[in-house]
C-alpha positions as CSV (number, residue, x, y, z in Angstrom):
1,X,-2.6,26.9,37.9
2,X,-3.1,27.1,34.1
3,X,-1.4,25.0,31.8
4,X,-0.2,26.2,28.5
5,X,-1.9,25.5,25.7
6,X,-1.2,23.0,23.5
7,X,1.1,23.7,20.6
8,X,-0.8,23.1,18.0
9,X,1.5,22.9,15.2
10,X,3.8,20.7,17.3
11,X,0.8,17.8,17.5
12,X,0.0,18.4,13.6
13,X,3.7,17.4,13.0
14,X,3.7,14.6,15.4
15,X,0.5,13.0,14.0
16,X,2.0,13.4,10.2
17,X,5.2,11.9,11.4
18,X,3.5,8.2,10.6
19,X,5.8,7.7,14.1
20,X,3.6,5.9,16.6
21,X,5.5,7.0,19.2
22,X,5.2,10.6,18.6
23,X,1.6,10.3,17.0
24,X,0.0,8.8,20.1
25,X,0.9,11.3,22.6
26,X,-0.2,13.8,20.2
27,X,-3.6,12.3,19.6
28,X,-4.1,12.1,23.3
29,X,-3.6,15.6,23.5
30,X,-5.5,16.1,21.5
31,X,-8.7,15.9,24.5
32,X,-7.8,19.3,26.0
33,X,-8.2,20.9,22.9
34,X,-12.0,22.2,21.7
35,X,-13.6,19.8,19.0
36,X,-12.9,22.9,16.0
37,X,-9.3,22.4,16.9
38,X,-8.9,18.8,17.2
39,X,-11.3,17.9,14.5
40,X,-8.6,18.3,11.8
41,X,-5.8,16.9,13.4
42,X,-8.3,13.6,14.5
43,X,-8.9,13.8,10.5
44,X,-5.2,13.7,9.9
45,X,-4.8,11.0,12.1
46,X,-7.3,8.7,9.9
47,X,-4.8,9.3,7.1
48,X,-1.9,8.2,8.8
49,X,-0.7,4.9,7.5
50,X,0.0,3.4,10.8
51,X,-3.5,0.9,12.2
52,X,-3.2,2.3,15.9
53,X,-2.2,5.8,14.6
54,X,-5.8,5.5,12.7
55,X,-7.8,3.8,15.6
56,X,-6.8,6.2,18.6
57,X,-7.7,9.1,15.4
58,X,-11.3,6.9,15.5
59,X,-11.7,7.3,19.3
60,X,-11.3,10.8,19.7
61,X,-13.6,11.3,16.8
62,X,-16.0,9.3,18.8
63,X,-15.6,12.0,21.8
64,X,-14.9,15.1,19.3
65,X,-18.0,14.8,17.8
66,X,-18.9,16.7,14.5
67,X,-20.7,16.5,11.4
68,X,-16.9,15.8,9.6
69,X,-16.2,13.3,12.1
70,X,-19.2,11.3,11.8
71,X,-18.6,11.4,7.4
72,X,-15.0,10.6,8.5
73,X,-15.8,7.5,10.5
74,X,-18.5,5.9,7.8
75,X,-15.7,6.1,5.9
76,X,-13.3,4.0,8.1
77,X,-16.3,2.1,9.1
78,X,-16.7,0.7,5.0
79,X,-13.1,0.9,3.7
80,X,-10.5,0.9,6.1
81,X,-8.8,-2.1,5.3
82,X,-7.9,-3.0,8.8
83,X,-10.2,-4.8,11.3
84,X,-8.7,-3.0,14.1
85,X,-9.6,0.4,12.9
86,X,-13.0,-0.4,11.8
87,X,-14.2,-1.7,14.8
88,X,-12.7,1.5,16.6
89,X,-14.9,3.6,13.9
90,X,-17.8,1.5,15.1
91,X,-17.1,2.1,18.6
92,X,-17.0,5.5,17.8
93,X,-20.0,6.0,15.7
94,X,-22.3,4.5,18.1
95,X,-21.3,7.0,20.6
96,X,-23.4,9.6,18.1
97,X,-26.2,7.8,19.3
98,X,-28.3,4.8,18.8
99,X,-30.9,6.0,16.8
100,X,-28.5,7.3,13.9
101,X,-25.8,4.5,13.9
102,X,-28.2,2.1,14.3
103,X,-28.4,1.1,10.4
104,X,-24.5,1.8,9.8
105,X,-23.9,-0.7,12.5
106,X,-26.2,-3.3,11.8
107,X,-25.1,-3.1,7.7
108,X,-21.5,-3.1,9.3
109,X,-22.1,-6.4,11.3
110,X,-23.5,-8.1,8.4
111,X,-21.3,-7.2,5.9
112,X,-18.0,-7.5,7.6
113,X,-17.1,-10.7,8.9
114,X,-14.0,-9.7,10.9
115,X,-15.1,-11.1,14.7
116,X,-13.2,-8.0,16.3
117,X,-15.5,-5.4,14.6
118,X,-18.7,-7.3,14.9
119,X,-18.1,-7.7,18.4
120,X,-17.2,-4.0,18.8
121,X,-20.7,-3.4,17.5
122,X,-22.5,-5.8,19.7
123,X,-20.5,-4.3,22.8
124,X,-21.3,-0.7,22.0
125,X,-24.6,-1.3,21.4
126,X,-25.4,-3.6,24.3
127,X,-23.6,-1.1,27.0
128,X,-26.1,1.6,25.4
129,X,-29.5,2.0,27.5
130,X,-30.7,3.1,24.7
131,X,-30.6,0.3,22.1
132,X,-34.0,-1.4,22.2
133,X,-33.3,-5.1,22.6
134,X,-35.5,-6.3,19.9
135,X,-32.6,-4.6,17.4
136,X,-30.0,-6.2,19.7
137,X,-31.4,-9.8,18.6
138,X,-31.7,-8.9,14.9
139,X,-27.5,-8.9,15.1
């Protein structure tokens, strides 16, 4: 049995509401849509002015991955001014892979000195098989 598609104007208005309530739902619904589709409503998400409206926007950028995602989570990653949502942008970025997060994350860890964000980048780099453990002990 199909589903019906999402309505795609519906989420937009949802996530711009600033309403958590209506936002989150939207954002989750934002997984059984294809990444061109979700991409700018993920990147309307990050301008929300709501913390968890902006970190659930960072994870699904983390599994919608694009070129506009990744540029949108540096972004978070240096200037969001909440911990919470930096350490979901972190999360996020290193599921782009090791090798290219690798310096954001370690630059991340030693400039920010928030303990939720650097532990978010010692977790998502430690569950990666990935991440050589000689980088691991330079954090």
């Amino acid at each position: 049995m199909n589903q019906p598609s999402p309505d795609i104007e519906a989420l937009r208005e949802a996530i711009a509401s600033g309403d958590a309530s209506r936002a989150i739902p939207a954002l989750v619904g934002l997984r059984e849509l294809p990444v061109e589709q979700a991409m700018p409503l993920l990147l309307l998400g990050l301008e929300q002015t709501t913390f968890v409206i902006r970190s659930l926007a960072c994870a699904g950028l983390g599994v919608k991955r694009s070129e506009a995602g990744w540029q949108a989570l540096v972004a978070a990653l240096k200037h969001d001014g909440d911990p919470n949502v930096r350490a979901e942008a972190a999360n996020a970025l290193a599921s782009y892979g090791v090798e290219r997060a690798w310096p954001l994350l370690r630059d991340a860890f030693a400039a920010d000195d928030q303990w939720l964000v650097r532990c978010s980048i010692l977790s998502a780099l430690a569950e990666d098989p990935a991440m050589p453990p000689a980088w691991l002990l330079d954090l």
